[in-house]
C-alpha positions as a printed NumPy array, in Angstrom:
array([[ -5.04 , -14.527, -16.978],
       [ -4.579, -12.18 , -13.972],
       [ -1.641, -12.227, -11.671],
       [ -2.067, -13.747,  -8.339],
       [ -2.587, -11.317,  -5.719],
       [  0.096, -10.451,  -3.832],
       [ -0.624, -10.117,   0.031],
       [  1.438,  -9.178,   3.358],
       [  0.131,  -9.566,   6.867],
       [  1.244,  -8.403,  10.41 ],
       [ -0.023,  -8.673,  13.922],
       [ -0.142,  -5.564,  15.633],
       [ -0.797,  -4.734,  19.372],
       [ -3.139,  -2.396,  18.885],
       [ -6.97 ,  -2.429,  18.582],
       [ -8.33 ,  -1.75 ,  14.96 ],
       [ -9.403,   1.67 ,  15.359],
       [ -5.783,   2.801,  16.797],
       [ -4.262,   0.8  ,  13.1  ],
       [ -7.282,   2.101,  11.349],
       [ -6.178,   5.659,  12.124],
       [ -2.771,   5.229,  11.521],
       [ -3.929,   4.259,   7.733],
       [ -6.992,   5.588,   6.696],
       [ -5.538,   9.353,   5.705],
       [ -2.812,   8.352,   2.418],
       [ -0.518,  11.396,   3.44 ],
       [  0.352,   9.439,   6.305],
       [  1.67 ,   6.408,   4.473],
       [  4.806,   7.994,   3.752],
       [  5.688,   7.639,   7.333],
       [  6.052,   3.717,   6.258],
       [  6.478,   3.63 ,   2.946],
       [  8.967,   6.088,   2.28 ],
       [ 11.602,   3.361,   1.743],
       [ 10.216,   2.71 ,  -1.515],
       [  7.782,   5.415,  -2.484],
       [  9.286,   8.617,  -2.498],
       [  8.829,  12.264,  -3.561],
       [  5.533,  12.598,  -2.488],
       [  2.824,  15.815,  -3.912],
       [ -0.685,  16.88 ,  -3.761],
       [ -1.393,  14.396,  -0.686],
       [ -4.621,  14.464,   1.662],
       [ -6.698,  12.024,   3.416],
       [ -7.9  ,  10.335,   0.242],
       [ -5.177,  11.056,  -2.214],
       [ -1.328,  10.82 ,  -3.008],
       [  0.716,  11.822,  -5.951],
       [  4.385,   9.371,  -5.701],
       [  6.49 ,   7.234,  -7.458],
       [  8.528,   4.208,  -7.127],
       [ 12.262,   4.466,  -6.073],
       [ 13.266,   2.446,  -9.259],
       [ 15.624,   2.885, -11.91 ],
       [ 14.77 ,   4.734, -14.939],
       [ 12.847,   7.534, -16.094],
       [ 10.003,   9.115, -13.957],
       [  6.859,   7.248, -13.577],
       [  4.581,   9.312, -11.48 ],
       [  1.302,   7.271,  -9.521],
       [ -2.02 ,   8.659,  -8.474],
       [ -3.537,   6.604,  -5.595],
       [ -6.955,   7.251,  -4.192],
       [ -9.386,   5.511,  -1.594],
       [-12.008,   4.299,  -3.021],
       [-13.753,   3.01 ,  -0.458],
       [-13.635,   3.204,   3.494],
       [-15.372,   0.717,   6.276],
       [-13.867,   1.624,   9.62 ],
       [-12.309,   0.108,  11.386],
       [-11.517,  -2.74 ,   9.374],
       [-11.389,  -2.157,   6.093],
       [ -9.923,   0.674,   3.711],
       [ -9.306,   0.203,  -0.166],
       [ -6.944,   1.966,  -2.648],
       [ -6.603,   2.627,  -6.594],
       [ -3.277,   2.912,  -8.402],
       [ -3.348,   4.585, -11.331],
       [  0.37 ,   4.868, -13.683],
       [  1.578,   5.144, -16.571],
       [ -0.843,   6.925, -18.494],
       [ -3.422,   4.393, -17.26 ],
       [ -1.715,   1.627, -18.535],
       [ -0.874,   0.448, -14.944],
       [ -3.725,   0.233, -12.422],
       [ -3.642,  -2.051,  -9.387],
       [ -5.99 ,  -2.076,  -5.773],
       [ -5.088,  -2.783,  -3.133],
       [ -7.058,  -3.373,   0.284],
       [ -6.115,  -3.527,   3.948],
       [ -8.016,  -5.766,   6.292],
       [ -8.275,  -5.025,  10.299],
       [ -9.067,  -8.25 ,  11.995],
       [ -9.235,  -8.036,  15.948],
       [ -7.13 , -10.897,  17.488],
       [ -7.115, -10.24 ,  21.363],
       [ -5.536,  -7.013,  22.749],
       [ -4.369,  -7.021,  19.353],
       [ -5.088,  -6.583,  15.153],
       [ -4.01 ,  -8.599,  12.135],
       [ -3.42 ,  -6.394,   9.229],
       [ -3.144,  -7.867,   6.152],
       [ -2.916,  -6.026,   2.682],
       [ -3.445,  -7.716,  -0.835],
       [ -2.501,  -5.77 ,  -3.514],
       [ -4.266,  -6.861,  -7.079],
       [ -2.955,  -6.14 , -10.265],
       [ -5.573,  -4.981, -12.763],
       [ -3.276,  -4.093, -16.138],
       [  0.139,  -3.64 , -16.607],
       [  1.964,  -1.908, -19.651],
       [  3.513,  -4.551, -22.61 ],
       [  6.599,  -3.37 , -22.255],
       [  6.961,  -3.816, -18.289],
       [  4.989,  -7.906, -18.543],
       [  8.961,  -9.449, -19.217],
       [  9.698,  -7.967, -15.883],
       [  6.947,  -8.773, -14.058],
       [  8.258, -11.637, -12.23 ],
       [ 10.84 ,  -9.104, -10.643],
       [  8.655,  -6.542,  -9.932],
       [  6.166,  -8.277,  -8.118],
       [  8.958,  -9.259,  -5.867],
       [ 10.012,  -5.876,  -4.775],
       [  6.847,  -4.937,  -4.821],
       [  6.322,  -7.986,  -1.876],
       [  9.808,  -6.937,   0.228],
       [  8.54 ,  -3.465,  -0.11 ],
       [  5.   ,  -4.061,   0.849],
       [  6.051,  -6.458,   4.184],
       [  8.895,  -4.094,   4.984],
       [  6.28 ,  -1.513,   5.163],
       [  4.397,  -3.123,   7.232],
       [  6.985,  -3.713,   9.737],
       [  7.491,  -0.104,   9.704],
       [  3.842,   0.514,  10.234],
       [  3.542,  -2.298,  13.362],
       [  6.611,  -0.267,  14.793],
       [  5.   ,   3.203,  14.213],
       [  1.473,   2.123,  15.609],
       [  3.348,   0.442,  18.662],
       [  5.548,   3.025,  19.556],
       [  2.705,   5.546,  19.584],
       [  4.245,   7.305,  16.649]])
């Protein structure tokens, strides 16, 4: 059975296409996400090289858009650990008023037998690190950043 998805949301006073442009190019997201993705290579509009600020030895993550609908919708692909670890994850743009509700659901697609004991943990920072980077994104975007 697949794991839940896991999903953060934040309202934003900006119109879409303002947040949309903020997100769509993945060398940007390190403006955001920084506090838990970190050392950052071969990045462009459409594709990042990082990995995760945990413990242990290096574990290196390709993500790519794979698909783009401005202004309200932009997906990813995660690919780790040899291919062992793979995950999407989507944002959503939803006007509401002078303003846009951006929510992102991350879905786990296959995760490595040794890393299922901890899964219960990592999902959780995985969620703090996922709304805390939305926070930072909301601040970004508002600040005109």
């Amino acid at each position: 059975m697949a794991p839940k998805p896991m999903q953060s949301s934040i309202r934003i006073a900006a119109e879409p296409a303002l947040v949309f442009e903020r997100i769509t190019d993945l060398s940007g997201h390190e403006a955001f996400t920084d506090h838990f993705l970190i050392d950052w290579r071969d990045t462009s509009a459409d594709h990042v090289n990082v990995r995760a600020k945990v413990p242990g030895p290096e574990d290196r993550a390709d993500v790519d858009v794979v698909e783009r609908e401005p202004p309200h919708r932009l997906v990813e692909q995660l690919v780790a650990a040899k291919g062992k670890r793979r995950a999407r994850s989507t944002w959503t743009l939803e006007p509401d008023g002078d303003a846009t509700i951006v929510t992102f659901t991350t879905e786990q697609q296959a995760t490595p037998a040794a890393e299922r004991l901890l899964a219960p943990l990592t999902r959780r920072w995985i969620q703090r690190g996922n709304d805390r980077a939305l926070e930072r994104l909301r601040d970004l975007v508002e600040s005109g950043g």
